[in-house]
C-alpha positions in Angstrom: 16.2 -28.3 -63.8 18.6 -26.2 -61.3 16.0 -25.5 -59.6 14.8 -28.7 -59.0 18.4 -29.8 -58.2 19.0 -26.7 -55.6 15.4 -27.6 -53.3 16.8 -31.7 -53.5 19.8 -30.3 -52.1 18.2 -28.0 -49.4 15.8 -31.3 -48.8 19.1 -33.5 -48.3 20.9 -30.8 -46.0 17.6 -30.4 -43.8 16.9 -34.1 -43.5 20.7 -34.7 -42.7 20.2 -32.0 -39.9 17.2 -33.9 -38.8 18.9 -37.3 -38.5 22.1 -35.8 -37.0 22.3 -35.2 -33.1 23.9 -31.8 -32.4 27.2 -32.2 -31.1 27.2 -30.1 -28.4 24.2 -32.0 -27.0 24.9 -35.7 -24.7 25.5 -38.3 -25.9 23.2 -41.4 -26.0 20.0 -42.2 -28.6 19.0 -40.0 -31.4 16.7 -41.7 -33.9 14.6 -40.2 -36.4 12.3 -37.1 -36.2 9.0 -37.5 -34.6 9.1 -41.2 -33.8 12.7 -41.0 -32.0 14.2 -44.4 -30.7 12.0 -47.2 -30.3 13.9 -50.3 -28.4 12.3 -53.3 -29.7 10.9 -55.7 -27.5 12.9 -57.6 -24.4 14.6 -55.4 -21.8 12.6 -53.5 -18.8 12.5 -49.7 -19.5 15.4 -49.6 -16.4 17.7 -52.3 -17.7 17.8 -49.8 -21.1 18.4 -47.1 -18.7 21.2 -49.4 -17.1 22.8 -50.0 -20.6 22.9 -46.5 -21.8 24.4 -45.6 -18.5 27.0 -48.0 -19.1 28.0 -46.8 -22.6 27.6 -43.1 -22.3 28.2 -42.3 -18.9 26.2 -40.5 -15.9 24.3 -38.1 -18.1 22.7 -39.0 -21.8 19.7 -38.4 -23.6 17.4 -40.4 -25.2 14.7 -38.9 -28.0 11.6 -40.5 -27.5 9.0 -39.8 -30.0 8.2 -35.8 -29.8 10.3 -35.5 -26.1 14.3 -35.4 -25.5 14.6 -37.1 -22.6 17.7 -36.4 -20.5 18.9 -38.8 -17.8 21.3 -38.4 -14.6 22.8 -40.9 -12.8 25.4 -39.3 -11.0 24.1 -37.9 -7.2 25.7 -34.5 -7.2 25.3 -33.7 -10.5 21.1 -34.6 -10.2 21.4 -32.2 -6.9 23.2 -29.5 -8.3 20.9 -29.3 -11.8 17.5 -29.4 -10.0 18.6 -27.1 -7.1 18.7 -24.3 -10.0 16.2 -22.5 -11.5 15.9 -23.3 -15.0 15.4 -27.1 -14.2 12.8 -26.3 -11.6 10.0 -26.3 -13.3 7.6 -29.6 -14.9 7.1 -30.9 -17.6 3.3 -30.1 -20.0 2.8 -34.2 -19.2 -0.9 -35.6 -19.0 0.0 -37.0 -16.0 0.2 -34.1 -14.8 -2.3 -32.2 -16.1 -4.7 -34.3 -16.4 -6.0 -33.3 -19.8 -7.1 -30.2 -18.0 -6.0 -26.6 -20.6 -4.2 -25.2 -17.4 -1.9 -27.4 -14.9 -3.7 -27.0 -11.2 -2.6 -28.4 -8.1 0.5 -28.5 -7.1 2.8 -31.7 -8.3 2.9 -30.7 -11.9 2.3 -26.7 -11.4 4.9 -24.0 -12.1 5.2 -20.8 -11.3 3.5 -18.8 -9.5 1.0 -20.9 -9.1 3.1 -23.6 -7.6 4.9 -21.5 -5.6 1.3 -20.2 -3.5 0.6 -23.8 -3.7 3.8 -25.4 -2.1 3.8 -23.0 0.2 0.1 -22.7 1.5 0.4 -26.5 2.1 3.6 -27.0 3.9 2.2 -23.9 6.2 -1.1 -25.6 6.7 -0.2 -29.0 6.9 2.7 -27.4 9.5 0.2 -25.9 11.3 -2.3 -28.9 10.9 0.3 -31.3 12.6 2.7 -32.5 10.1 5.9 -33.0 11.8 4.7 -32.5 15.4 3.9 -34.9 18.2 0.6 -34.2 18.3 -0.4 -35.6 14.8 0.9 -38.9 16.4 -2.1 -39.9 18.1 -4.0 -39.9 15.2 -1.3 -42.0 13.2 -1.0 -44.5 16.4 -5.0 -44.7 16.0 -4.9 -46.2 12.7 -1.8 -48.3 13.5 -3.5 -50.3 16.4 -6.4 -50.8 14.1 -4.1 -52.5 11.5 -2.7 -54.5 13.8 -6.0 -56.2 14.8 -6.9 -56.8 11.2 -3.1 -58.7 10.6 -4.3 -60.7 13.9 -7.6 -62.1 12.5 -5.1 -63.3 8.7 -2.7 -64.4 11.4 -1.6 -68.2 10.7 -2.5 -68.5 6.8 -1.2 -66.9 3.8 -3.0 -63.5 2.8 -2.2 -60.5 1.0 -1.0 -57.3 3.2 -4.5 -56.4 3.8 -6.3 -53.4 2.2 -6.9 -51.7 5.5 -3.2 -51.1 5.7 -3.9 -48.1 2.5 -7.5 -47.3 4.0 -5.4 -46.3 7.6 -2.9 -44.1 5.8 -5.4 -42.3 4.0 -7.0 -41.5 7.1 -4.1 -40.0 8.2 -3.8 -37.7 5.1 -7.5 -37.1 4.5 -7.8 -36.1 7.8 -5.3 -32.9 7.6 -6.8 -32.2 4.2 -10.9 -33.1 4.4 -11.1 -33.4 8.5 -12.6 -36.9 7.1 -12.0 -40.5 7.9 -12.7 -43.8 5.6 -14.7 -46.8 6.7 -12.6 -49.8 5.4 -16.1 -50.6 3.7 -16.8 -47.8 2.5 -17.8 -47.8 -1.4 -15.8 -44.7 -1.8 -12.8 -45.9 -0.8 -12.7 -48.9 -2.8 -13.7 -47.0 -5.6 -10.8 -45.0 -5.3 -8.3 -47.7 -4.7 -9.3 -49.3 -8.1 -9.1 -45.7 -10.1 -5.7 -45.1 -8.8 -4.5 -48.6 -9.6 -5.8 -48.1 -13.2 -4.7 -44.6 -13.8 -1.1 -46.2 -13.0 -1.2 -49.2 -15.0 -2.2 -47.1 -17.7 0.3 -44.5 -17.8 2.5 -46.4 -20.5 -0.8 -45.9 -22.6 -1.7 -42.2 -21.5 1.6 -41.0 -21.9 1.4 -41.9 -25.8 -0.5 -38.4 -26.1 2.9 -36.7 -24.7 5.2 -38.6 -26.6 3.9 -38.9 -30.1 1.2 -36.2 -30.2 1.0 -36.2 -33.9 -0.8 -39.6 -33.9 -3.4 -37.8 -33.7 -3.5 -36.1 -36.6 -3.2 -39.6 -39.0 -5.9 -41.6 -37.2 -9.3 -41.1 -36.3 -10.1 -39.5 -33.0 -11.8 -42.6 -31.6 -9.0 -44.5 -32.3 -6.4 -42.7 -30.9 -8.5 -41.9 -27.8 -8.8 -45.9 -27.4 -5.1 -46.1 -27.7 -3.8 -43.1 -25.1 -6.7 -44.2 -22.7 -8.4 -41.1 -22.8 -11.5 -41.9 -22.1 -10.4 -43.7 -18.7 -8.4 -40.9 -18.0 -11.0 -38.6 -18.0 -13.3 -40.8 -16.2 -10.9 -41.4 -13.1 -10.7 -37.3 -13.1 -14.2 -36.8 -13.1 -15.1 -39.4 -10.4 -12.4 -38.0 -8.2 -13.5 -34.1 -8.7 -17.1 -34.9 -8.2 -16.2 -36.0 -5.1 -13.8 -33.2 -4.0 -16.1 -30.7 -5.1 -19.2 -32.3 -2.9 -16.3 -32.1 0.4 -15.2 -28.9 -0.7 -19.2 -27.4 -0.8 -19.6 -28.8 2.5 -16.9 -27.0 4.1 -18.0 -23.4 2.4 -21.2 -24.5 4.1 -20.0 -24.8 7.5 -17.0 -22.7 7.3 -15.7 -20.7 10.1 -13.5 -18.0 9.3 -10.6 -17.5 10.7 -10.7 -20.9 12.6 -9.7 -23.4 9.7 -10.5 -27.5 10.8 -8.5 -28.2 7.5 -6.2 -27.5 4.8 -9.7 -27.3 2.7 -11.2 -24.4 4.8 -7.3 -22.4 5.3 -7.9 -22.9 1.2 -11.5 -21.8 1.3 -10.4 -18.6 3.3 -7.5 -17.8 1.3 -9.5 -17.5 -1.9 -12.2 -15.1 0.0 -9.2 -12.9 0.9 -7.9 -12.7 -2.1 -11.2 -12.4 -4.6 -10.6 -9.4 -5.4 -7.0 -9.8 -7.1 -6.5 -9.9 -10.5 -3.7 -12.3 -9.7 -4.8 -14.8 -7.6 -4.4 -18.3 -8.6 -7.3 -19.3 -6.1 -9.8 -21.4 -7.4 -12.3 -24.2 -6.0 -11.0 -26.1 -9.4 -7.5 -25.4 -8.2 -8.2 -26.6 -4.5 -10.2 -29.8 -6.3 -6.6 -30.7 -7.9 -4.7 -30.3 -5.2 -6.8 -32.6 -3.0 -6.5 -34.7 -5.5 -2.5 -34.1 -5.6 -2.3 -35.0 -1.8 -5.0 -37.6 -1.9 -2.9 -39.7 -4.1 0.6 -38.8 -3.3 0.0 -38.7 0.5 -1.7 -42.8 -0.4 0.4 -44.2 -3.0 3.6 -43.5 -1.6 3.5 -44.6 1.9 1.7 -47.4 1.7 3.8 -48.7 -0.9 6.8 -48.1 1.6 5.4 -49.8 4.4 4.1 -53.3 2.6 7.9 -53.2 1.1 9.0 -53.3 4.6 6.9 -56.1 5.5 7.9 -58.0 2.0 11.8 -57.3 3.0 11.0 -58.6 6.7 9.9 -61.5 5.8 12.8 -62.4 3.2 15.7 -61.5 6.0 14.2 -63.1 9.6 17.2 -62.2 11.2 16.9 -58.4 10.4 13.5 -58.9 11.7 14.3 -60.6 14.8 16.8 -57.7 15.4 14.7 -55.3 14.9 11.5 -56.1 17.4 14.5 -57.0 19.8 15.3 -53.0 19.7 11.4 -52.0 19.4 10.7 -54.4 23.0 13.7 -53.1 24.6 12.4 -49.2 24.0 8.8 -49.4 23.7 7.9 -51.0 27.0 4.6 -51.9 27.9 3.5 -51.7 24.5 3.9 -48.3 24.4 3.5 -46.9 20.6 6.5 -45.2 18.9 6.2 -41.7 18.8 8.8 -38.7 17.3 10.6 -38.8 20.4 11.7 -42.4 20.4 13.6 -42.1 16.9 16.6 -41.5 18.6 16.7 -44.7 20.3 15.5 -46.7 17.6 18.9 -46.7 15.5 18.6 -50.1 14.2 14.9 -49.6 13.2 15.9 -46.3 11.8 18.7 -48.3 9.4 16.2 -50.8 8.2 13.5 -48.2 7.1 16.8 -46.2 5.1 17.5 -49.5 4.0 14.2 -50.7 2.6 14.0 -46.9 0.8 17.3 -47.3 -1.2 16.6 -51.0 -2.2 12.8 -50.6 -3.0 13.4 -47.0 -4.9 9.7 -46.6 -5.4 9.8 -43.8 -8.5 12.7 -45.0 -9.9 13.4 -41.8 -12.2 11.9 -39.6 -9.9 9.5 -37.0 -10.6 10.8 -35.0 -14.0 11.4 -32.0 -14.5 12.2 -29.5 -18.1 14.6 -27.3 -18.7 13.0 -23.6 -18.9 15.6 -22.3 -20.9 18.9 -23.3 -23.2 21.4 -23.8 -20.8 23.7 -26.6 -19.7 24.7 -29.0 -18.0 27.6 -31.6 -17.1 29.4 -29.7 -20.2 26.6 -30.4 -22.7 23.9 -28.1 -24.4 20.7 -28.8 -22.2 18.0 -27.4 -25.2 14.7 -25.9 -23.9 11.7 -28.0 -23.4 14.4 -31.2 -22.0 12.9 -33.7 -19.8 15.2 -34.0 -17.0 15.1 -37.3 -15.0 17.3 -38.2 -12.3 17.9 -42.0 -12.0 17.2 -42.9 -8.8 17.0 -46.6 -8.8 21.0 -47.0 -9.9 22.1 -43.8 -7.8 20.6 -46.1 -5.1 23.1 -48.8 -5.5 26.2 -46.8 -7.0 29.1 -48.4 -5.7 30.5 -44.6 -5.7 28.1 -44.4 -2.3 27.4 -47.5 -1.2 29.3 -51.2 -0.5 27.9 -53.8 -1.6 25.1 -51.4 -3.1 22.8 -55.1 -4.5 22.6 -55.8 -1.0 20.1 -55.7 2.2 22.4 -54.3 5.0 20.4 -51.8 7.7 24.0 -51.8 9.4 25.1 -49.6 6.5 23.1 -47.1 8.3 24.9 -47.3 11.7 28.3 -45.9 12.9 30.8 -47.7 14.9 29.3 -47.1 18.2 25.7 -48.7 16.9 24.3 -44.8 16.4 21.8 -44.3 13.2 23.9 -41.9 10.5 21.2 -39.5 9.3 22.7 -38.2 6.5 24.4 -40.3 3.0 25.5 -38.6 -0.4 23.6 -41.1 -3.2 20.6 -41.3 -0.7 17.1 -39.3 -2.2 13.3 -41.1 -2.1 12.0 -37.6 -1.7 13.7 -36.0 -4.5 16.2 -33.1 -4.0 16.3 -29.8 -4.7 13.5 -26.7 -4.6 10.8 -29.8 -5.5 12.0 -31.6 -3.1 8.7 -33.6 -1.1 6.8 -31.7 0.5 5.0 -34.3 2.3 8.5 -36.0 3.3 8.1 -35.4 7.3 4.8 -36.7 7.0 5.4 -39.6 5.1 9.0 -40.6 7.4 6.5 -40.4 10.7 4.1 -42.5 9.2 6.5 -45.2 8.3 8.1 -45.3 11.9 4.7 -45.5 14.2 3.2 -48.1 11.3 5.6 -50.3 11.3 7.2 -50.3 15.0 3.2 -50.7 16.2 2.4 -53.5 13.8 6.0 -55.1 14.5 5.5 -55.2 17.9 2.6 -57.6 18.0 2.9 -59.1 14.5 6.0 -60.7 12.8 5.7 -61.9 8.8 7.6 -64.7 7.1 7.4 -66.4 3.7 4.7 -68.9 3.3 5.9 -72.5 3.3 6.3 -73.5 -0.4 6.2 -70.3 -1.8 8.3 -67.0 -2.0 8.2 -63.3 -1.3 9.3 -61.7 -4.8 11.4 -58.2 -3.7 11.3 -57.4 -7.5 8.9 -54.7 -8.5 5.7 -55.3 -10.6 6.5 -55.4 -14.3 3.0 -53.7 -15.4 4.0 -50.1 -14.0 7.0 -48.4 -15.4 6.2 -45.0 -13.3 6.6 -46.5 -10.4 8.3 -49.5 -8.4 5.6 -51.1 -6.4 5.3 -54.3 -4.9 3.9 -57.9 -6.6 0.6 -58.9 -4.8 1.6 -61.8 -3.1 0.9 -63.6 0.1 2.3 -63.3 3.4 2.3 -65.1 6.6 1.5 -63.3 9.8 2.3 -64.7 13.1 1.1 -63.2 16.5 3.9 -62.5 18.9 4.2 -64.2 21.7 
């Protein structure tokens, strides 16, 4: 009978120290073991994140399922944790890994084999153009062919037309592949409809992160069906298949020592290093990393720019302000180029502006902590998710007046001059993960929409409205409603 009595005990004490949240750790939602705590049904995942914020602070966690998640909403105290070491590195996420045994690639590596991978693409893509004035041609290209496809929807209410992502995935895909997409090509609408599935289902997908154990109580089948395995792994497959055809062409045709792309300075760096135990050179590797700029180099900025044209449309004034600037420095119809941003202030202010308001990953991209350590005076335990809050940083009334609303004059001093630099201010990220496609991505936003502004202006249709609030069906991400516009030639 003691017996019995002492292992209840020891039962009670362990399942009390199960239910209990450490004290040292920060405040915010606990649960219960495994399962965590699961909000029922009514709020958006960021007016949670709002609430918690406002009853525990900038920095709290919440346990969900198998994974302490950690949030930050204070600016300096989200640039100071990820610019140190043991927050660095990424999170074992599917999304990342795509259900691969090893992380490739370099968005979700760590290590050393993110380190050879952010590096060998910020030289190559430096070397390729990124950043320079001569890469600006071949954005101005795809520009003035946008602008002829808004002429022919001019006058009725379309969608922002597909060409629009088919033009800045030329841009991309032409420093990674040396290739170019036909907007009919069956390719490139195959891949437009596997990236919009693999993000609607990441609320799904991510149930094999969160509550891994399912798996254990349920047949197989089943819980594939529910964590959209079986998607997943087709959307990987059709992309690699195609990556490794590209990749097998270059290593036909390859040149060494004169690299056309980032996929031959890739293809060369693996021959050069064959030999080495330690390499993290692999075609697989190179496959995933295509694949990492493929989507982030797509997804990102064209998301971006249609935001512009959605917030255009919604403040005419802005607008008209605007193309006065872009006609009074772009004479002639000349195109924008790297040179010009100088004297584009007020154009400059607006793109800032559409940035902050649109927040397009609106908990940024997480990292984990690789070690115990701490932060904001709290225990941070190993294995953390850390995620820094983007969207509410965005409009913290700490950094910004009047944070809820659309002001590009926010951006500009006293003497009309474009302020570069704002604490609370971060759609790239901060810190060592900071994106590494950021120069890319700012150069692309300034030719796109000064060339298509020039000739094209965009106002609400009549009767209907130009929601700025972000579709409901993605968590990971804040993109845009599909919705119509109406596109006017210029006079």
């Amino acid at each position: 009978m003691l017996v019995e009595v002492v292992l209840l005990g020891v039962l009670l004490l362990l399942l009390r120290k199960a239910l209990k949240k450490p004290s040292e750790y920060p405040p915010g939602r606990w649960g219960l073991p495994l399962v965590g705590y699961v909000p029922l049904p009514g709020p958006t995942y960021q007016d949670h994140l709002r609430n918690l914020n406002k009853k525990h602070g900038d920095l709290y966690l919440w346990r969900m399922g198998a994974q302490l998640m950690v949030y930050v909403h204070d600016f300096r105290l989200m640039r100071d944790a990820f610019s140190r070491p043991e927050f660095t590195d990424r999170p074992d996420f599917q999304i990342f890994s795509f259900l691969e045994e090893k992380v490739l690639g370099v968005v979700g590596t760590n290590g050393d084999a993110w380190v050879n991978n952010r590096r060998f693409s910020l030289r190559q893509l430096r070397d390729l153009g990124m950043g320079k004035s001569r890469l600006v041609d071949a954005v101005q290209r795809q520009a003035t062919w946008l602008v002829e496809v808004f002429k022919k929807q001019a006058g009725k209410a379309a969608p922002v037309p597909y060409a629009l992502r088919v033009a800045i995935v030329n841009v991309i895909w032409q420093l990674v592949a040396g290739k170019q997409f036909d907007i009919e090509d069956p390719k490139m609408q195959e891949f437009e409809k596997l990236m919009d599935e693999i993000l609607s289902n990441q609320d799904r997908a991510s149930i094999q992160d969160f509550l891994p154990w399912l798996r254990y109580i349920m047949p197989s089948s089943v819980f594939k069906r529910l964590s959209k395995y079986d998607s997943t792994v087709y959307s990987k497959n059709k992309f690699l298949t195609y990556f490794f055809e590209v990749i097998e062409e270059h290593q036909a045709t390859l040149n060494p020592g004169e690299p056309r792309d980032l996929i031959d300075g890739y293809l060369m760096e693996m021959e050069q290093k064959k030999n080495d135990p330690d390499t993290t050179r692999s075609k697989r590797d190179l496959a995933f990393l295509v694949l990492d700029l493929f989507f982030a180099g797509n997804e990102t900025t064209t998301t971006t720019v249609t935001w512009v044209f959605y917030y255009l449309a919604n403040h005419p004034r802005v607008q008209q302000k605007l193309q006065a600037e872009i006609d009074a420095v772009l004479t002639d119809g000349r195109l924008a180029t790297l040179e010009d941003k100088p004297r584009l202030p007020y154009t400059e202010a607006v793109i800032h502006e559409v940035l902050r308001m649109s927040s397009l990953i609106p908990t940024g991209v997480p990292h984990v902590a690789s070690r115990d350590t701490t932060l904001g005076g709290y225990t941070i335990p190993k294995g953390a998710v850390i995620n820094g809050t983007t969207f509410t940083i965005h409009r913290d009334p700490r950094y910004w007046d009047n944070p809820d609303e659309f002001l590009p004059e926010r951006w500009l001093d006293s003497d009309g001059k474009f302020v570069t630099k704002k604490e609370g201010f971060l759609p790239f990220g901060v810190g060592k993960r900071q994106c590494l496609g950021e120069s890319l991505a700012r150069m692309e936003i300034l030719v796109f929409s000064t060339t298509v502004l020039q000739q094209v202006s965009f106002s609400v249709p009549p009767g209907k409205t130009v929601s700025l609030k972000p579709d409901p069906r993605v968590r990971i991400a804040q993109l845009p409603i599909a919705q119509d516009l109406l596109a006017s030639v210029r006079g």
